[in-house]
N, C-alpha and C positions, 0 to 999 in steps of 0.2 A: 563634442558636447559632454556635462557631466552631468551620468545618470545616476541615480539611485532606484534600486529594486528591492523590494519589499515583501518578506514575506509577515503578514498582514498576522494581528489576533486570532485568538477561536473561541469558540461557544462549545460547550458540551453540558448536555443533558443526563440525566439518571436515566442507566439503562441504555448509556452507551457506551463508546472505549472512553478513559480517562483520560487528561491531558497527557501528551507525550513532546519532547523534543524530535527532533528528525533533520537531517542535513535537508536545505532544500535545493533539491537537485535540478530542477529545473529550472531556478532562477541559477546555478550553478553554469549551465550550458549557455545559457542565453546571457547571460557576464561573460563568458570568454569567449563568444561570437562578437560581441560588442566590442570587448576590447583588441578583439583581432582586426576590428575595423578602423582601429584608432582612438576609441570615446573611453572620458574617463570613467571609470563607473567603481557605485560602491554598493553593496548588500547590506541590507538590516533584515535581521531574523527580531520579530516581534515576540520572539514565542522565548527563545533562548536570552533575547536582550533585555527580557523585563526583569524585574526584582524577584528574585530568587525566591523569597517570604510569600510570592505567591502561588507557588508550586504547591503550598498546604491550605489553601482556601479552602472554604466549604459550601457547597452548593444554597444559593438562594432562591427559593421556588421552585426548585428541581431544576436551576441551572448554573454554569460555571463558569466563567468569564476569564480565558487561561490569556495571559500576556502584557504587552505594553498598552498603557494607558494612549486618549488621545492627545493627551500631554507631552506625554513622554516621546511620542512619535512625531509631534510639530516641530518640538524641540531638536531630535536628529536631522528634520528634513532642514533648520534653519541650521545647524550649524556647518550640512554638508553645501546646503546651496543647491543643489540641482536645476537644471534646465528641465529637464526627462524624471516621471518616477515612473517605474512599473510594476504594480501590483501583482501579485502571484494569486489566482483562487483556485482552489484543487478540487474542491466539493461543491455542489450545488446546497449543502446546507449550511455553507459557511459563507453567500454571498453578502448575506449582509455585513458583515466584519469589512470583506474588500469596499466595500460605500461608507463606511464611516472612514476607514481609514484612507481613503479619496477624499471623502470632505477634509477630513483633518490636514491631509497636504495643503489641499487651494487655499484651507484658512488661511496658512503661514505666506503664501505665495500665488496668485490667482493666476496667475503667469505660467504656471509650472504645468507641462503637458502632462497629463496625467492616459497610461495605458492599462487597461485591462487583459490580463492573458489565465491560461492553464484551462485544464481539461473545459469547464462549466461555457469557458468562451466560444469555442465550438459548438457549442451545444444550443446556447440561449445567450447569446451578445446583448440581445436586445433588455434583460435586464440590469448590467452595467449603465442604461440613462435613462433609468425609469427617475432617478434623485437628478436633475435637471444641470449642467453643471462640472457635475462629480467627476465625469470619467472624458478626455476628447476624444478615445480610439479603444477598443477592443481586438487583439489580434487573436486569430481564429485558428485552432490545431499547432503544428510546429511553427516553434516562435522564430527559431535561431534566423534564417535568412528575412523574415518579414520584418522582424524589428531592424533588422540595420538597413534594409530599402527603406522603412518607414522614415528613422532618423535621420538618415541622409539626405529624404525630402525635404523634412524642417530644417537641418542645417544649412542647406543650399538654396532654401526658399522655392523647389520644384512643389510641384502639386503631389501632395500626400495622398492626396483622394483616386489616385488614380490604382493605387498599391495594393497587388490581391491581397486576400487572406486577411482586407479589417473589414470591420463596422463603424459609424460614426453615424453621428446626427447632422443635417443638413438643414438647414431654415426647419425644425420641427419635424421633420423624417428620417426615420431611421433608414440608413444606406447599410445594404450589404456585400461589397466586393465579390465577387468570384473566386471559390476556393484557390488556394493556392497548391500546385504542383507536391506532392510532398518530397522530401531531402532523397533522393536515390543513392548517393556513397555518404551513408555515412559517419567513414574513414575521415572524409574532408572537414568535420567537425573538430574545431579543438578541443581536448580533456577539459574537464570542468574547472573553474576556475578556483579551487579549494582553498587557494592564499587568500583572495577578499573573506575568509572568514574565521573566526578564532577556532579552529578545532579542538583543540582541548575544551572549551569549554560544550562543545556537543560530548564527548568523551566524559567529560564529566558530568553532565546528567543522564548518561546513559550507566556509568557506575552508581547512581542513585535508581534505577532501576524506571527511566524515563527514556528510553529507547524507543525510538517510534515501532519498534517490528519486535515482537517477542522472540526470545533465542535461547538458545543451551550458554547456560553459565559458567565461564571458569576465570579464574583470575586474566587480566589483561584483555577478555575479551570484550569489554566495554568501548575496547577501540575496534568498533566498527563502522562502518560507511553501507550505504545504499549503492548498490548501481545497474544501472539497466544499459547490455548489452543488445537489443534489438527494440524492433519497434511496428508495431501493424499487426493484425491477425485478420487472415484467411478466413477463420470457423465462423460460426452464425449464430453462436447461445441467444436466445431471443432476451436474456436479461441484459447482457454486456453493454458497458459503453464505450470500450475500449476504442475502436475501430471509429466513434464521432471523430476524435480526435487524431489519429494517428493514424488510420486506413486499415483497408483491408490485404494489404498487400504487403507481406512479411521480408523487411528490411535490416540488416543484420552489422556491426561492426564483424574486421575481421578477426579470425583468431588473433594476429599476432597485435591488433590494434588493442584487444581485451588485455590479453597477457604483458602487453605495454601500460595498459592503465594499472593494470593491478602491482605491477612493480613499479611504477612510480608512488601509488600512493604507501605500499610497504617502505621503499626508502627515506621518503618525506616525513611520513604524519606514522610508520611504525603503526600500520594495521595490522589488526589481529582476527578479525572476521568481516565477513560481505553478504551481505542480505542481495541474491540476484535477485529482483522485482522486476526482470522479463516478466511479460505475458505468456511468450513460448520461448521461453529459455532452451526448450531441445529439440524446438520442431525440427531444425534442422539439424539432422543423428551426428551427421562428418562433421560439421562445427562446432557440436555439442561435447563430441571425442577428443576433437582436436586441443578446444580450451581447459578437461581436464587433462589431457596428455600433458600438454604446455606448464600446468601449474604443478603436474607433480614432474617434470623435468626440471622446470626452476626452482623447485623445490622454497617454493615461496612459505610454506610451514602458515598457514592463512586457515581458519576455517568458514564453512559456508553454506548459506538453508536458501531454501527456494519460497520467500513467502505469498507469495501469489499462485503457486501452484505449479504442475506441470502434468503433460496428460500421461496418464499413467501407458497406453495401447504404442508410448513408441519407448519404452524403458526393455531392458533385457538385464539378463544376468550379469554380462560381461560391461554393459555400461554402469550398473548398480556397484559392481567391483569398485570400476575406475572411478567413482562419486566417495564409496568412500575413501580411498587412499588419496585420493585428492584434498580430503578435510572435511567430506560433507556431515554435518551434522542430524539434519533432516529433510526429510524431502513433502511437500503437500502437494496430492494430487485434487482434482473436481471430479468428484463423482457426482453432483447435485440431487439426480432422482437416480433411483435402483429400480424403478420399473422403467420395462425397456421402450414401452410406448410413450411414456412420457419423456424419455428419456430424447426419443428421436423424433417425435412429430409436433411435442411440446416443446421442450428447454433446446433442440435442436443440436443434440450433443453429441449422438449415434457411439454410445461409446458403450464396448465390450465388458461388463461387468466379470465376464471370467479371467480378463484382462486384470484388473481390478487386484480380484482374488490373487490370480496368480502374482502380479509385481508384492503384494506385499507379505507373501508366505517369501518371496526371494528377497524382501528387505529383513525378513525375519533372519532368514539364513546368511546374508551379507552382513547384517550388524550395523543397518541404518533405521532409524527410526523414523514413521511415517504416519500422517495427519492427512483428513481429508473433509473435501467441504461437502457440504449437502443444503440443500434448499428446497423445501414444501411450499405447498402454496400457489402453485403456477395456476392461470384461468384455463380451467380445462382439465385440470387433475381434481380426481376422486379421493374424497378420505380415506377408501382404501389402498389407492395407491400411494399415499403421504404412507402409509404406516409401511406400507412395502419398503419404503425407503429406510423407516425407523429402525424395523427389524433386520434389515442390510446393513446399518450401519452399527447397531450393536453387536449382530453378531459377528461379523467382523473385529468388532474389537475384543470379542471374547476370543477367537481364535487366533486371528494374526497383529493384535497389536494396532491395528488403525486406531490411533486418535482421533478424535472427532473434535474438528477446528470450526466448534458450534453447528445448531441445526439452524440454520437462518431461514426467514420467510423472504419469499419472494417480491422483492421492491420494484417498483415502475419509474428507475428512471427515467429522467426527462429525457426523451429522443431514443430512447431506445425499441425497440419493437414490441417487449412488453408491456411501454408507456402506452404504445400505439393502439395495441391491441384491449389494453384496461378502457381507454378513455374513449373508443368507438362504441364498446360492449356496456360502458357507463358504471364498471366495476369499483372504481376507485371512492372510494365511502367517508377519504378525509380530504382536509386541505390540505395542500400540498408546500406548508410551514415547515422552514428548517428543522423544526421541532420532530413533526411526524416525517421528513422524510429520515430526518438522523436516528429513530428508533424505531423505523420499521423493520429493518432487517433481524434487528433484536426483540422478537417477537411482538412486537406492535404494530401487527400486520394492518395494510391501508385496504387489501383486497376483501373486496365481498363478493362472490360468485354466485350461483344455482346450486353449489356443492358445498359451500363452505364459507366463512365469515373469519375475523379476528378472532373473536371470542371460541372458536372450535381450534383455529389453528395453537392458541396457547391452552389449549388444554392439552393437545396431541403431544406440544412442547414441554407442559409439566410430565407426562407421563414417559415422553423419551429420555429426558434427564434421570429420573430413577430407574430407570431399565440400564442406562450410559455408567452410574454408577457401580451397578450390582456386576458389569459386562468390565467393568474398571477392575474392582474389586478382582472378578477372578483370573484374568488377564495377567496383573501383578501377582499372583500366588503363582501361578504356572511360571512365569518369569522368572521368579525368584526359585522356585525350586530347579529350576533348568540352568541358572546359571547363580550358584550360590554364594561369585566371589561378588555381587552386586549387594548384599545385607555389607560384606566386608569390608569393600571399598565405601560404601556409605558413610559408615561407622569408623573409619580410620582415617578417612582423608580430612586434612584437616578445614577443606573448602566449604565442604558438603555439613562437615561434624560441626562446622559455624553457624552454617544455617539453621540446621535441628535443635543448638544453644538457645541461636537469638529465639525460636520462637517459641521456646521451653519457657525462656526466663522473661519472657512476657503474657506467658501463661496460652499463650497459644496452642490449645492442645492439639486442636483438628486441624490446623498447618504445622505442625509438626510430623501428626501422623500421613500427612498428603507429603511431605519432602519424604520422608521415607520410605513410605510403601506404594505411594500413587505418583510418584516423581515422572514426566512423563519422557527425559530423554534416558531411558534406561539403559538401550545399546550407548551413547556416550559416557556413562558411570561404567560401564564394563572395560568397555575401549579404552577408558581413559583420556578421553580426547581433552586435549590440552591442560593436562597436569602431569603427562609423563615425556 
């Protein structure tokens, strides 16, 4: 059959992230499970395939409408023909985009099976045919094996309905299958299927500084890729969603299958860094050793940050070493609350804040630089325990350098246990709009408790940021007097010495003075990671 898979428009709102590019990786795996099954299949990136002139739009009503038109999208789906499309939705704030851009198919084609997948399908299928129509099947968690039992049904005219892991409508009922099994090796996956898509052109809006995963800068490093080496978490954060979709039981490529992928995308497509977006990229230590052992034996010369995190309580000195000689740029741990009751009866994280301390006085001393999340706001936490956190995480940065990769409010997604737990207690005080759930976590908090409201939580958030500041500020003095070839390498190189230009000569004072003095990967300007 020929498919086409779709990763669909976006919406963004003020006061949240900006539009970005990003390889989509998931419709990535699920093309070359297809085509290992024989179907022809072809990828549109909506977001990378639109008119470039719209990457400088400007918000209308406090919103932004990043990608192809439904014009522009009839159009590819008529010139490719498909039997099969399948929609990609990653977010629960971005479903409406996956429903227009399902009408916009059947326009062209009513004929044309249209599939709904990615995280949100697991979660709430049953929105995919609320638009009457739009969508004939939603598949639920991993796609790879369910879409080609699915297609092979339609091909061969078997009963489709009989096929775990969907959803569909039925005379006016929504049908939900029985999970499916999830993938145990794997190994038995093929590598993503990178040729159905232009990569250069992701490469080049990620040199315009459209990168979906923010990163340490140096020339050539715009050629970067996404990739997730594992799949499932064991742990219980009550905010998580993770685990809807992918389980709780941690599933891992092996080392030599990683260090297979990573030297094939170095000799192909000439990468120069990898964003791991594992959930637990280290939980398991021997495999974690093993893939940087591997990469600094290949001497693949790659670098690479952990932007999803990783838990700080299984890190040591001697794997901090091998992170950095392996390329690491940065590492982001979860720290969420710094009080320990809430830490473990609340957000269910149980994690050793001395732990904490300790990894990042030894990122100090290893020469990797480190970011961590935090999140106020849980039903059940006290204002004073939010400031507990506040004062944790400045001071920390006054000491050892922790970044702080934002203070985010605590969100209810859908299906998760904090959803569960909001919406029994009656906490949640807005609708649950694309809108407010895409700007809750950026201080437009949706919870209202017995202890606290939106309106308390963003004040806690004005007053963290000026503390974050002042804890920035003295952070970088101590830096720079400790290592004073960083004023030098700044001021000399001429990567760094461009950036300080451009924002001179466009009068940018206060980013100019932030590349210089508040730069935040300052062990990679000392190390020189990738310019020497």
């Amino acid at each position: 059959m020929k498919v086409l898979l779709i990763k669909h428009p976006t919406t963004h709102f003020e006061k949240t992230a900006p539009p970005v590019s990003g390889l989509p990786l998931g419709l990535l795996y699920i093309a070359a499970s297809l085509r290992k099954a024989g179907h022809d299949v072809h990828i549109y990136d909506a977001i990378v395939g639109a008119d470039e002139r719209r990457w400088d739009g400007a918000f209308v009503d406090g919103v932004y409408r990043m990608g192809a038109t439904q014009e522009e999208i009839q159009r590819v789906v008529s010139d490719i023909g498909p039997d099969v499309v399948g929609i990609s939705n990653q977010f629960t704030s971005q479903v409406d985009n996956a429903l227009r851009t399902a009408i916009a198919v059947k326009k062209v084609n009513p004929g044309i099976t249209v599939i709904a997948g990615g995280p949100h399908a697991a979660v709430m299928p049953s929105t995919f045919f609320e638009h009457p129509g739009a969508f004939d099947y939603a598949v639920m968690g991993e796609g790879e094996d369910t879409i080609v039992e699915l297609l092979d049904c339609l091909q061969y005219k078997r009963d489709a309905h009989l096929v775990a892991g969907i959803a569909y409508m039925d005379d006016g009922k929504l049908i939900i299958r029985e999970k499916r099994k999830f993938i145990d090796n794997l190994d038995a996956l093929p590598l993503p299927a990178y040729d159905l898509l232009d990569m250069e052109r992701y490469f080049y809006f990620n040199k315009k500084g459209k990168d979906g995963r923010e990163s340490y800068r140096y020339p050539g490093s715009e050629r970067s890729i996404s990739m997730i080496t594992s799949r499932g978490c064991p742990f219980n954060c009550v905010f998580c969603s993770i685990h809807l979709g992918m389980g709780r039981r941690f599933r891992a490529h092996s080392v030599t299958y990683v260090l297979d992928h990573i030297q094939q995308v170095k000799e192909r497509y000439a990468i120069r860094h990898i964003h791991f977006e594992d959930d637990n990229f280290s939980f398991d230590m021997n495999r974690f050793n093993g893939i940087l052992d591997g990469m600094m034996k290949r001497d693949f010369q790659v670098t690479w940050d952990t932007p999803n995190g990783v838990r700080a309580d299984y890190l040591n000195e001697t794997s901090l070493t091998k992170c950095r000689e392996s390329g690491c740029t940065y590492l982001r741990i979860g720290v969420e609350s710094a009080n320990a009751e809430v830490s473990k009866k609340i957000v269910r994280k149980s994690l050793d804040l001395g732990k904490v301390v300790e990894i990042a006085r030894l990122c100090r001393k290893t020469g990797i630089d480190i970011e961590a999340f935090y999140i106020i706001g849980f039903p059940g936490e006290t204002v004073a325990q939010m400031k507990e956190t506040i004062s944790f995480a400045v001071r920390q940065e006054r000491r050892h350098g922790i970044a702080p990769y934002n203070l985010f409010t605590a969100t209810p997604l859908i299906g998760t246990d904090l959803y569960k737990i909001c919406t029994e207690r009656g906490y949640i005080t807005k609708e649950l709009s694309s809108r407010n759930i895409a700007t809750a976590t950026q201080g437009e908090g949706m919870i209202t408790t017995e202890e606290f409201s939106p309106d308390v939580l963003k004040s806690l958030i004005r007053s963290y940021w000026i503390r974050h500041r002042i804890s920035q500020a003295i952070y970088s003095l101590k830096f720079m007097l400790a290592h004073p070839r960083y004023l030098l390498i700044k001021l000399t190189t001429w990567v760094y010495l461009k950036r300080l230009m451009d924002h001179l000569l466009k009068g940018q004072m206060m980013a100019a003075i932030g590349e210089l003095f508040f730069y935040k990967y300052k062990n990679c300007v000392v190390r020189k990671v990738g310019l020497s």
